[in-house]
C-alpha positions in Angstrom: 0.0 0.0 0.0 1.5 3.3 -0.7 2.8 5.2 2.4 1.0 8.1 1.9 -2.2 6.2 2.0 -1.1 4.4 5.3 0.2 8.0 7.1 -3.4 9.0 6.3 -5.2 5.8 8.0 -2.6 6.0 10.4 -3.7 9.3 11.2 -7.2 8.4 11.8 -6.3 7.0 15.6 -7.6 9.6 17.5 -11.1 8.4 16.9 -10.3 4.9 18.9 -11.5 7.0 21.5 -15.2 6.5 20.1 -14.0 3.0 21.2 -11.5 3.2 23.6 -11.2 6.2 26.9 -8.8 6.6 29.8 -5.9 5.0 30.4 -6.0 1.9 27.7 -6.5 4.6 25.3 -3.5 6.4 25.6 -1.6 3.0 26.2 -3.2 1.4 23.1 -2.0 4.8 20.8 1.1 5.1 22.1 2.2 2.0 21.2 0.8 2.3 17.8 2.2 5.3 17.0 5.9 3.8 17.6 4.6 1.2 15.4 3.6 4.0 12.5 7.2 5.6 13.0 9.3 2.4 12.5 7.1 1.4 9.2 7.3 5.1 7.6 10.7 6.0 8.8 12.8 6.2 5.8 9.8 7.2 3.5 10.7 10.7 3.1 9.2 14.0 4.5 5.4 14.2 2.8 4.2 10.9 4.8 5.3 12.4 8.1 3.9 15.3 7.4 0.7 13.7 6.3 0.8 11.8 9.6 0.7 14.8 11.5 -1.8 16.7 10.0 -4.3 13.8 9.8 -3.5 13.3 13.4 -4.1 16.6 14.3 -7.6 16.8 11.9 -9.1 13.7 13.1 -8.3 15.2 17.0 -10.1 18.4 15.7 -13.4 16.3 14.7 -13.3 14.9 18.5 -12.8 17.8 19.8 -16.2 19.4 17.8 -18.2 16.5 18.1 -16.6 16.4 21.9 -15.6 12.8 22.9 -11.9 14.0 23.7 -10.9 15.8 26.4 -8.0 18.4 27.3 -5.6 16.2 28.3 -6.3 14.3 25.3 -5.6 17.1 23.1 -2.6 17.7 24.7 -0.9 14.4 24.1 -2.0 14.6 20.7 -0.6 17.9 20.0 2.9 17.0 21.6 2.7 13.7 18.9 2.0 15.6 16.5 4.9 17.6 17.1 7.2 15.2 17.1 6.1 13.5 14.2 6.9 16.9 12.4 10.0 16.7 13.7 10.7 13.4 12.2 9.8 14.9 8.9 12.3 17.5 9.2 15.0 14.9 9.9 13.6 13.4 6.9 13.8 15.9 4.3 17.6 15.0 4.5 16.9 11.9 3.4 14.7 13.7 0.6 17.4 15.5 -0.3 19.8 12.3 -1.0 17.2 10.4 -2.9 16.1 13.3 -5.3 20.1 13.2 -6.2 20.3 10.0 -6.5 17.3 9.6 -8.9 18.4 13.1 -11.2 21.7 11.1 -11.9 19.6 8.1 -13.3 19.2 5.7 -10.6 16.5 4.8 -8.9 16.2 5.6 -5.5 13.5 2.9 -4.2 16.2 0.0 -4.4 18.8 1.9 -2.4 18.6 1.7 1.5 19.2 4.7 3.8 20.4 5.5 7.5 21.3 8.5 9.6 24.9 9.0 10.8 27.5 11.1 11.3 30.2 11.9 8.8 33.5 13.4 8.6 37.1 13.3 6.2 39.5 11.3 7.8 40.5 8.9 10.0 39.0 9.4 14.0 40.6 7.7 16.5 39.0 8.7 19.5 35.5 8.9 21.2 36.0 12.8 21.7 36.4 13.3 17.8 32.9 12.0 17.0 31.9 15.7 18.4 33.5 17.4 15.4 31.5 15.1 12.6 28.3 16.5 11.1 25.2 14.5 10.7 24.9 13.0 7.6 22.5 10.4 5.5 24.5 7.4 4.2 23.1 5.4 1.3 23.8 1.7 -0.4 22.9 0.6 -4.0 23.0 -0.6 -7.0 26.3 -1.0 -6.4 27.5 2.6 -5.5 27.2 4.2 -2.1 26.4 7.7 -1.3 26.1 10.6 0.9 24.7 14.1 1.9 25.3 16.4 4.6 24.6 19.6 5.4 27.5 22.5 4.7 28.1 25.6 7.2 26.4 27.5 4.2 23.5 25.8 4.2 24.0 23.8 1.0 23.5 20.4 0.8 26.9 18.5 0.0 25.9 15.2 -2.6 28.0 12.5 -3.5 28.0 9.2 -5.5 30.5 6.6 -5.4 30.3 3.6 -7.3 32.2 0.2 -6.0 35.3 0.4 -8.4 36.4 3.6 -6.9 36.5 2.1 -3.2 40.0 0.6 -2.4 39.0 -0.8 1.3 36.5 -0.5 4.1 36.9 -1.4 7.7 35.6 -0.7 11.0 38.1 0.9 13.7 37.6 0.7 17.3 37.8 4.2 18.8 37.9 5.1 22.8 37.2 7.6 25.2 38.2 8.5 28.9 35.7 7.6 31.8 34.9 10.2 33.3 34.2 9.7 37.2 30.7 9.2 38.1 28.8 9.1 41.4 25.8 6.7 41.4 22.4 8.3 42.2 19.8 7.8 44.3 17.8 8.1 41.4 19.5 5.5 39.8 17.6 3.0 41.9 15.1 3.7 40.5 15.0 5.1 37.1 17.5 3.6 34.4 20.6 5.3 33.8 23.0 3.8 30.6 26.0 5.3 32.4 25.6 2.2 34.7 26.8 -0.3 32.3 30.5 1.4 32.0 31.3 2.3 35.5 33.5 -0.7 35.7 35.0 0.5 32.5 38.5 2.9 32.7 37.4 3.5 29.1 34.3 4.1 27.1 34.9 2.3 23.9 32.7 2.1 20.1 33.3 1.7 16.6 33.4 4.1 13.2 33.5 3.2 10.0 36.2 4.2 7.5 35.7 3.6 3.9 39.3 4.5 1.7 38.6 5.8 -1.9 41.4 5.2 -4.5 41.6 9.1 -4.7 43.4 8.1 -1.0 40.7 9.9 0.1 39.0 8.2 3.6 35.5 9.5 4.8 34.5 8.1 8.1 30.9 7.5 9.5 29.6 7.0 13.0 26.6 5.6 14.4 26.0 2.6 16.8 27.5 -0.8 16.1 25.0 -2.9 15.1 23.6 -0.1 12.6 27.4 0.1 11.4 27.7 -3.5 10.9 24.3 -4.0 8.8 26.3 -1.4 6.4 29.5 -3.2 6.6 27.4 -6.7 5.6 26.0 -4.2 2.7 29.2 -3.2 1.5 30.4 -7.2 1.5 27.4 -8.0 -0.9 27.9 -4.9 -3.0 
């Protein structure tokens, strides 16, 4: 079904409440709206953007016909937002397919993720600060890229297998830095927890060498860095 359809019927929840009140209702939508997000997310801007404003019309029609209430409307609202705020993060993504489709390839069989991207090698946790965020995309047997300059320009580029010499992923690390434990960290969790026995925070980038001996460098979490790694080996 096309996404644009589905951001529209996904958009109709608010009226489970003809259905649904309280509690179970905002349990019930909550979970379906993380649902929505993981099945549009890389569609592009326009079916977030649907999402949201269906969201936020079908919330209107409860509110006239007055089986919402307040708080209701609130939680709404503040999903609404967010979903707009999603397709912000995907107009970048926009921005890289529309490339790669002007320069004849078609954009639908390439996959896309969200990183960070800089020129060089990194070799420490502390660098990762100075990379921009980027949008990193596999293909018909090219990669590519787009980030955002200081100017505001949109920096595109295609690179097709033959021009990669090597790939690899490098283990970078980063000081501890000394941490107190929390009364609150009874009870709420806290991810600093897992590395206090660490003298070292420790993760991974990826550097991919051009024959140019030019080296560009992403940076995201592991496993996301090693489903692009397993890419680049089928490429």
């Amino acid at each position: 079904m096309n996404s644009l359809i589905l951001s529209i019927l996904f958009g109709l929840t608010p009226f489970l409440q003809l259905f649904i009140k309280g509690w179970a209702f905002f349990g019930l939508s909550l979970i379906l709206f993380i649902i929505y997000y993981q099945i549009l997310k890389g569609k592009g801007k326009s079916v977030f953007s649907f999402l949201a404003g269906t969201i936020i019309a079908s919330e209107a029609i409860a509110v006239l016909f007055g089986f919402t209430n307040f708080l209701v409307l609130f939680y709404i609202l503040v999903v609404s937002a967010i979903f707009l705020v999603a397709a912000n993060e995907e107009k970048k993504i926009d921005i890289l397919k529309n490339h790669i489709d002007i320069n004849n390839f078609n954009s639908k069989e390439w996959k896309f993720y969200q990183l960070f991207f800089g020129r060089g090698e990194i070799s420490s946790i502390e660098e990762v600060g100075k990379l921009l965020p980027a949008v990193f995309a596999i293909g018909e047997n090219k990669i590519a890229y787009s980030f955002k300059m200081p100017n505001g320009e949109y920096f595109n580029q295609i690179i097709n297998k033959n021009d990669i010499k090597e790939y690899n992923l490098f283990d970078i690390k980063g000081k501890q830095e000394l941490y107190y434990v929390k009364i609150q960290d009874l009870f709420l969790p806290n991810r600093r927890l897992r590395n206090l026995h660490k003298p070292y925070l420790e993760s991974f980038c990826l550097s991919i060498y051009l024959k140019e001996n030019e080296v560009i460098t992403f940076y995201e979490e592991p496993e996301i860095l090693h489903k692009i790694v397993e890419k680049l080996d089928n490429l």
